[in-house]
C-alpha positions in Angstrom: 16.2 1.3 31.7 14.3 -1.8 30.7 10.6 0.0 31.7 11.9 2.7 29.7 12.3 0.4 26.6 9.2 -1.2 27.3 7.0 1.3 27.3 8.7 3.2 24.4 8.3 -0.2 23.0 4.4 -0.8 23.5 4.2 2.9 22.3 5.6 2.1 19.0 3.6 -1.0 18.8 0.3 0.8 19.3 1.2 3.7 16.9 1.9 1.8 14.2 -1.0 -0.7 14.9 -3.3 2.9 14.3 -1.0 3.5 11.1 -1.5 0.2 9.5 -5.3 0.0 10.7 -6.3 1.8 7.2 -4.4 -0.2 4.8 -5.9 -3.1 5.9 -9.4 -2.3 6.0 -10.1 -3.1 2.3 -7.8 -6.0 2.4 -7.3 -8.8 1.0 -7.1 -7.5 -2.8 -6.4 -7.6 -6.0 -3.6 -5.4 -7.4 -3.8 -6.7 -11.2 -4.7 -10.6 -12.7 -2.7 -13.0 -10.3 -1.1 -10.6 -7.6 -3.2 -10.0 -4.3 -1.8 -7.8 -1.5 -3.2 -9.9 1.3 -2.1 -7.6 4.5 0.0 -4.8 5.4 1.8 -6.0 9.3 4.7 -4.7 11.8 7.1 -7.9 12.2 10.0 -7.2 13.8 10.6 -3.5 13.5 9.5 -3.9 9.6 6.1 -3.0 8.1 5.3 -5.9 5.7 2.8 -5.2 2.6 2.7 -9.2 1.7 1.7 -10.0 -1.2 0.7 -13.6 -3.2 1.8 -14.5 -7.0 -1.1 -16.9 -8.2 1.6 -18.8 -10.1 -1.1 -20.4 -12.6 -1.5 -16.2 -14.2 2.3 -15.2 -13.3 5.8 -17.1 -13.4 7.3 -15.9 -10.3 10.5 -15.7 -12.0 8.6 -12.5 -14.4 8.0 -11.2 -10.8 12.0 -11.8 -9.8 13.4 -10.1 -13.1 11.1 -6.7 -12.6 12.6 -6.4 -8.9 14.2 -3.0 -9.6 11.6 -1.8 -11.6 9.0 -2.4 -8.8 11.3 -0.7 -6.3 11.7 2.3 -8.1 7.9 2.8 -8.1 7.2 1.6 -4.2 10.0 4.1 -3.7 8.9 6.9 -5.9 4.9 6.1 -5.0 5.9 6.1 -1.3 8.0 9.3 -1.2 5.7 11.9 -3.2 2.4 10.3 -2.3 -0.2 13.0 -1.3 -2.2 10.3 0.7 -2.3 11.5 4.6 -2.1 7.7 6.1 1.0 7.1 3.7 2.6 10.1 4.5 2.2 8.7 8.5 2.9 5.6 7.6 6.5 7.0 6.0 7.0 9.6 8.7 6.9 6.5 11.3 9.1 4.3 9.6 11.7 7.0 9.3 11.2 8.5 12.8 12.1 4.3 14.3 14.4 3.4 11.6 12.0 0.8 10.3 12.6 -0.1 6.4 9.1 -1.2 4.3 9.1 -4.5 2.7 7.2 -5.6 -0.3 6.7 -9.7 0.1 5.8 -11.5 -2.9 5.1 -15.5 -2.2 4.7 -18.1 -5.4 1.4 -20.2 -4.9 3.0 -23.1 -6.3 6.5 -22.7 -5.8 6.5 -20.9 -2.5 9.1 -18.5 -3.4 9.4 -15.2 -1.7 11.1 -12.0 -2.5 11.6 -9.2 -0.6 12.1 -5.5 -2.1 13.4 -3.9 0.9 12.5 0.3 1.2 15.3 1.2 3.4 15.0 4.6 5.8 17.1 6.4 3.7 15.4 5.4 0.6 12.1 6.7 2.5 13.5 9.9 3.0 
């Protein structure tokens, strides 16, 4: 039973290692003045976009009061994407219960908040 989760293990580990592999290829960048999407990682049975706030262009509280907002379009962007590594990227995540997490982290402050894409949100 263990070798069994193992191996099913390393095989999820390698998949989503070939998922991710294109999202991080142009990495780190710019996603507007003071926000940078850094990497895109598989932590603990989450994928992780993580983000930084440049808190000198952006108060990371601006960041904290358009939470919703920000999920809705992560969601909605995530969902109906046409893009063929998204779509796998999605397909995995909802195939090995694994939610999508969008980290921001304050420069100054070192504040982080987490929009959580849950499985059934995915779906």
């Amino acid at each position: 039973m263990i070798m069994a989760f193992a191996v099913a293990f390393s095989a999820a580990a390698a998949d989503i290692d070939a998922i991710l592999a294109p999202f991080n290829k142009d990495l780190p960048a710019q996603f507007g003045p003071g926000n940078s999407l850094d990497n895109v990682e598989a932590v603990d049975n989450q994928v992780i976009y993580n983000f930084t706030i440049d808190e000198d262009q952006i108060a990371f509280a601006t960041v904290e009061a358009q939470a919703d907002m920000f999920k809705s379009v992560f969601v909605a962007e995530t969902v109906s994407s046409p893009d063929k590594d998204m779509q796998a990227l999605r397909k995995f995540c909802i195939d090995n219960n694994w939610p999508i997490i969008y980290r921001f982290k304050g420069t100054k402050s070192g504040k982080t908040l987490d929009i959580v894409l849950d499985v059934d949100s995915l779906k």
